[in-house]
N, C-alpha and C positions, 0 to 999 in steps of 0.2 A: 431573648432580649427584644425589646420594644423602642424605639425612640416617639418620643410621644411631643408636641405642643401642642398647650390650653393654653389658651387666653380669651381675653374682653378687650377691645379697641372702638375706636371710636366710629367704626364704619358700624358697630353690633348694637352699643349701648350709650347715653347721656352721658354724656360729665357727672349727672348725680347717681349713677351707677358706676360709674369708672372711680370715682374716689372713693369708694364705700371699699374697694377690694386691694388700692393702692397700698404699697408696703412702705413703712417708715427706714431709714437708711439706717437708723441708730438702730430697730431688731430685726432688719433684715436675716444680720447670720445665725440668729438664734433660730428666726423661723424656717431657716432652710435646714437648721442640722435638725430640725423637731419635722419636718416634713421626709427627709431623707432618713428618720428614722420607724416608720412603717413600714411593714412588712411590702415587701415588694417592691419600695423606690430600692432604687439602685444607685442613682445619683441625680441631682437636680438643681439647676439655676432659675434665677428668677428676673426677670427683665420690668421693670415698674417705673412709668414715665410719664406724663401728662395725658396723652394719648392713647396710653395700653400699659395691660398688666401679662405677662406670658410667662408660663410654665415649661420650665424646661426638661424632660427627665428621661431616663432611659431606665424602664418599667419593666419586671417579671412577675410574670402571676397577676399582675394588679391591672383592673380598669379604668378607664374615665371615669366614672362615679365614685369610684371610690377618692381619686384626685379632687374631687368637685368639694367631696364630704370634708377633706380638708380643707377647700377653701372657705367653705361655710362654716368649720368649726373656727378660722382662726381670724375671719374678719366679721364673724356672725349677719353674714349674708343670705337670705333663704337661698336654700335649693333651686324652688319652682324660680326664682330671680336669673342666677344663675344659669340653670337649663335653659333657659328661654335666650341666654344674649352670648353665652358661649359657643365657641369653635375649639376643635379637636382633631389635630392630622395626627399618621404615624406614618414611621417607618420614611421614605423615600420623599413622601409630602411635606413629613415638617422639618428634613432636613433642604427642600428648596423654600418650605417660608422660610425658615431660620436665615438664610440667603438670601430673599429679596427683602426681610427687614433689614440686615445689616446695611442691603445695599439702599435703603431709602425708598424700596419700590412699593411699601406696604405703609407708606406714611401719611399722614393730613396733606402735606407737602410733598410732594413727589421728587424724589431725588435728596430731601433732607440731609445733609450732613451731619447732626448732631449722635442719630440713632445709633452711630457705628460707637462712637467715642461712650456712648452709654454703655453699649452692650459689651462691650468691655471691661467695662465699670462691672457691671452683672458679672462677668466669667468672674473677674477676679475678686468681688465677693466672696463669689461662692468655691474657690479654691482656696480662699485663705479662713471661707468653715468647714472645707473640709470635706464636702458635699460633691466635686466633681473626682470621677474619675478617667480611667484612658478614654471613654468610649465617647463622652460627654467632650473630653477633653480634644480628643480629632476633630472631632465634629465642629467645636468654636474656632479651632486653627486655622481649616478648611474654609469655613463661613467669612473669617478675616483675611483670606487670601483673595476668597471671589472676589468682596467688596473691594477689596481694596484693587481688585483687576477692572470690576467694573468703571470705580473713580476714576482709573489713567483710560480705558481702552473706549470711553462712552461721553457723552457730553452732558449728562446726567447734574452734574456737578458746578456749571459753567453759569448760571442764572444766581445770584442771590437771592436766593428763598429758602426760608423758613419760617416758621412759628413766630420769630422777632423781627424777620424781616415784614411776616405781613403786618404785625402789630403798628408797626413803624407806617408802614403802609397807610393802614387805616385811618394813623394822625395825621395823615400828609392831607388826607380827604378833608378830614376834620375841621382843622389849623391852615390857614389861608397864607400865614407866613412863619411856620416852625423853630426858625431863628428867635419870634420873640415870646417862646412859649418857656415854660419851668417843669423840668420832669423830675418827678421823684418815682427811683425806681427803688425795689423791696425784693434783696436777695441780691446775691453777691454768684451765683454757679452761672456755666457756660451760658445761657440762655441769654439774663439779663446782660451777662458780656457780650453777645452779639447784638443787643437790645440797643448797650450803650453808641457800641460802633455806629449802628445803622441810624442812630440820632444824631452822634454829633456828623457823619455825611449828610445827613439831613439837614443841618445847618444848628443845632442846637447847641448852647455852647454852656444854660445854666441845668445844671443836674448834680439830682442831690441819692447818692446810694444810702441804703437803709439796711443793714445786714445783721443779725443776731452778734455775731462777733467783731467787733469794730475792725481788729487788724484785718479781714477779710474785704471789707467795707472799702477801707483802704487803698488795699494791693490794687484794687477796682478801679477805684477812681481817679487814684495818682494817674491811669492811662490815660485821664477824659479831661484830665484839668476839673473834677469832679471836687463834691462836699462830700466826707463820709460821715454816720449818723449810725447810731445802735438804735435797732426796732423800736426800744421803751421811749426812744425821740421823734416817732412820726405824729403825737400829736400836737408840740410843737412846731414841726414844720408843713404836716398834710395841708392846710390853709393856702400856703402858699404856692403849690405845686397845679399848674393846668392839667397836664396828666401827670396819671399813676398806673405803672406798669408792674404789674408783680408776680414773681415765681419762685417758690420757696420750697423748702421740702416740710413745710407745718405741718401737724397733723389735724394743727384747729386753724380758723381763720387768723389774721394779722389785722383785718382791718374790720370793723364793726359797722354799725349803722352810724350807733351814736357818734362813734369820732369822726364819721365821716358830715353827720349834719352840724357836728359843731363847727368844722370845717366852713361848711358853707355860710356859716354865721359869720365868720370872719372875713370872710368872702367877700359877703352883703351878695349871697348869690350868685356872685359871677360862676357859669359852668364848669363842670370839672369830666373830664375826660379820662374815661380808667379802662385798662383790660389786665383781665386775670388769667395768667398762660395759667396758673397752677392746678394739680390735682393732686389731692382737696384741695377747696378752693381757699384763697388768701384772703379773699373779701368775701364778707357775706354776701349774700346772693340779695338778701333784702333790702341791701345798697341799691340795687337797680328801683326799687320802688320810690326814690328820694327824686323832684321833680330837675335839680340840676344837677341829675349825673346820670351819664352815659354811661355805663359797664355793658363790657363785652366780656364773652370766655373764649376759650379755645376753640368752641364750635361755632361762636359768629364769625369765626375769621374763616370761615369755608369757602365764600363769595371769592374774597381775593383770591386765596388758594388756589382757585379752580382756574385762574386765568392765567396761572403759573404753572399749573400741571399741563394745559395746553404745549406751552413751550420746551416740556421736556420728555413729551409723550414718544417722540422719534428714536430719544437716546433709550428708552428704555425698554423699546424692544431689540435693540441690540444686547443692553445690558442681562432682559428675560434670557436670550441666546448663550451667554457667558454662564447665566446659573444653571440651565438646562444643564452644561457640559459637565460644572462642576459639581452640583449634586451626582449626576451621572458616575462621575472619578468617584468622588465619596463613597460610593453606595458599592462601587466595585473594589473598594479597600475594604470594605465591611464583610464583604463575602469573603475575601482574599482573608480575612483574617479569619472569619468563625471556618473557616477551612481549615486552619491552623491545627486545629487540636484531634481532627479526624485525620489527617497528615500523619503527625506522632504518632499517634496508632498504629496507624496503618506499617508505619518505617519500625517502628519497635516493636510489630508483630513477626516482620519479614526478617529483622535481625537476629530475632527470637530462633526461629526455624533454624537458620544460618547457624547458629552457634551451636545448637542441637548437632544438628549434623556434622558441624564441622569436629565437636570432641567426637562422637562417632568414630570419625574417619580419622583421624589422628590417634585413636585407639588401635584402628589396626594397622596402619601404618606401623605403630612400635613394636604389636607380634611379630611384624614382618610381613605382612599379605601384600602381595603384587600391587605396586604403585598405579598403576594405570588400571586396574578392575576397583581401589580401591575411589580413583578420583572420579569413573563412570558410575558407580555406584552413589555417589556423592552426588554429582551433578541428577543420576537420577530421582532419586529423594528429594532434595530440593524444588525440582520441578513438580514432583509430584505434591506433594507439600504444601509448597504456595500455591497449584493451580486448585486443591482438591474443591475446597469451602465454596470459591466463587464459580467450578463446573454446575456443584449441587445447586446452589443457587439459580444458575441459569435456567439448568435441566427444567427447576418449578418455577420459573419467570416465563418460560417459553409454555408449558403445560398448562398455566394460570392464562393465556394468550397475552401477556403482559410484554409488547412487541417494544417496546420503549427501552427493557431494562437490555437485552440485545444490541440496538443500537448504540447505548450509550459505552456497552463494551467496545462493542466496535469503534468509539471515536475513541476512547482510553486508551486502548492496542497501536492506533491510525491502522486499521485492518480493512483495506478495500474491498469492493466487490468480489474482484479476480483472483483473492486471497480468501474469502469465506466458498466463492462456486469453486474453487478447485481440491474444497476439502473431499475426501469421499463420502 
């Protein structure tokens, strides 16, 4: 058994590389039970976020390229693409990534809050296709214990930052007085919810949500004193909106060139202000070639970012200290376990002997043979028995000069020095 994490993030590869591999929510569970069933996955989750795509699995027989080749058959991504912007741990390594993603320490944003509540989202995906099992299944328990020891025991957590918080940010820069701006945001999931928050403390108070399902749209807005609006309505209202904030799970853009210049016709040119958290992206990209509009994506908000990572670079070597320990635990419940079944053996080989012997001697007990020649006989057989297999062994561990297999007897026994020199 392997524990393996792939992934692409935003530290490897562009946003026009990170949407090309991004997985849609609707065939998510299809594509994990179709991944999980080649030879050699064993179980497998899938983490897909603006920021990163990660592969979760615990692997027999099977390598990294052969993982890669499914990614390239199911998002028709080259290879050479691929090789070139992926990362690949096992074993001990990608059970501390899997750890400091949960804990926000692998994020755009350092300390991010959001990643945990995602990856969450991922486990229970992928348990309700069917795709994880026990081993997968420790492993996310574990990863949701650290994080969430990291969040109390670190100050990792205490800054508002994020993704929407620097968005927000960036319009503060922009917008000279934010109170009398109009935001229309696109997408209704946690993000734009932190989007909204971080506006109206901004002072924003008109804001129009735009969500493929109105009631969603809704639930939204009723918090913000908000408009709600279904998607097929933003090109009646995009005109009127200073910024546009959008993050959706589309798999094709929301917003076009064209409605966006028709936009500014109605405008008469006044600027428009947009950033696109989303991947893939919600706005065409060829929006940015339009002379009044600003778009940004996920990767121009790096600047801010960075002056936020500053502030929480203290907590998070404490927080590295917490995952250090708990991968650690992890990793010693994994041996604890693949020990397990060499155990059973071992106890139902010696039980085996045991019972052997024991109808033996309960044989002659019934002729009648002397009780006490019968129970020395017993005890001697037994000993001889169980000791026979692991003498021989020795005998050619020590003739091999294989000085190690010795020792280890000796700590199995607790056999000291003054007990091996005083043998003859």
């Amino acid at each position: 058994m392997t524990l393996l994490a792939l992934g692409i993030n935003h530290k490897t590869a562009p946003v026009a590389v990170r949407e090309k591999v991004a997985f849609a929510p609707d065939l998510l569970p299809a594509q994990l039970r179709d991944a999980n069933s080649a030879p050699g996955m064993q179980e497998i989750a899938i983490l897909s976020t603006c920021n990163r795509t990660e592969l979760y699995c615990n692997v027999e027989g099977m390598d990294i390229s052969q993982v890669l080749e499914w990614l390239h058959k199911t998002h028709g991504v080259p290879l050479s693409q691929l090789a070139d912007c992926h990362y690949a741990l096992s074993d001990e390594d990608a059970v501390k990534h899997l750890m400091r993603v949960a804990s926000g320490l692998d994020s755009l944003i350092l300390g991010e809050p959001q990643i945990l509540g995602q990856m969450k989202s991922a486990f229970a995906v992928a348990q309700e296709a069917g795709t994880i099992g026990p081993e997968l299944g420790r492993l996310f328990r574990q990863t949701f214990t650290v994080a969430k020891q990291v969040r109390t025991d670190t100050a990792i957590g205490e800054n508002p930052v994020s993704v929407a918080y620097a968005a927000v940010n960036l319009a503060q820069r922009i917008f000279s007085d934010l109170s009398k701006t109009r935001a229309l945001l696109i997408g209704a999931g946690e993000t734009i919810d932190l989007v909204a928050k971080h506006l109206v403390d901004a002072g924003v108070s008109n804001i129009t949500v735009a969500n493929r399902t109105l009631a969603r749209a809704e639930a939204l807005a009723d918090q913000f004193g908000a408009k709600a609006i279904l998607l097929s309505d933003i090109p009646d209202e995009l005109y009127k909106a200073d910024m546009v904030i959008a993050s959706t799970a589309s798999p094709l853009p929301i917003l076009g060139k064209g409605a966006v210049e028709r936009a500014l016709r109605k405008r008469k040119h006044s600027p428009m202000f947009m950033v696109d958290i989303a991947v893939p992206r919600d706005i065409e990209a060829e929006v940015a070639e339009l002379n009044d509009v600003y778009l940004y994506t996920v990767d121009d908000l790096k600047d801010i970012i960075d002056e936020n990572v500053r502030q929480r670079e203290f907590a998070a070597q404490d927080a590295e200290e917490i995952i250090e320990v708990g991968s650690s635990d992890f990793m010693r419940q994994l041996r604890t376990l693949d020990a397990v079944t060499t155990l059973k053996a071992f106890r139902q080989h010696a039980e085996g002997v045991r019972d052997i012997e024991l109808e033996k001697a309960m044989k002659r007990l019934q002729k009648g043979d002397d009780a006490q020649k019968v129970i020395t006989t017993l005890a001697s057989m037994l000993t001889n028995k169980l000791i026979h297999q692991p003498t021989v062994q020795m005998r050619e561990a020590s003739a091999e000069g294989r000085k190690e297999v010795m020792e280890w007897v000796q700590e199995l026994y607790q056999l000291n020095d003054e007990d091996v020199k005083a043998q003859p």
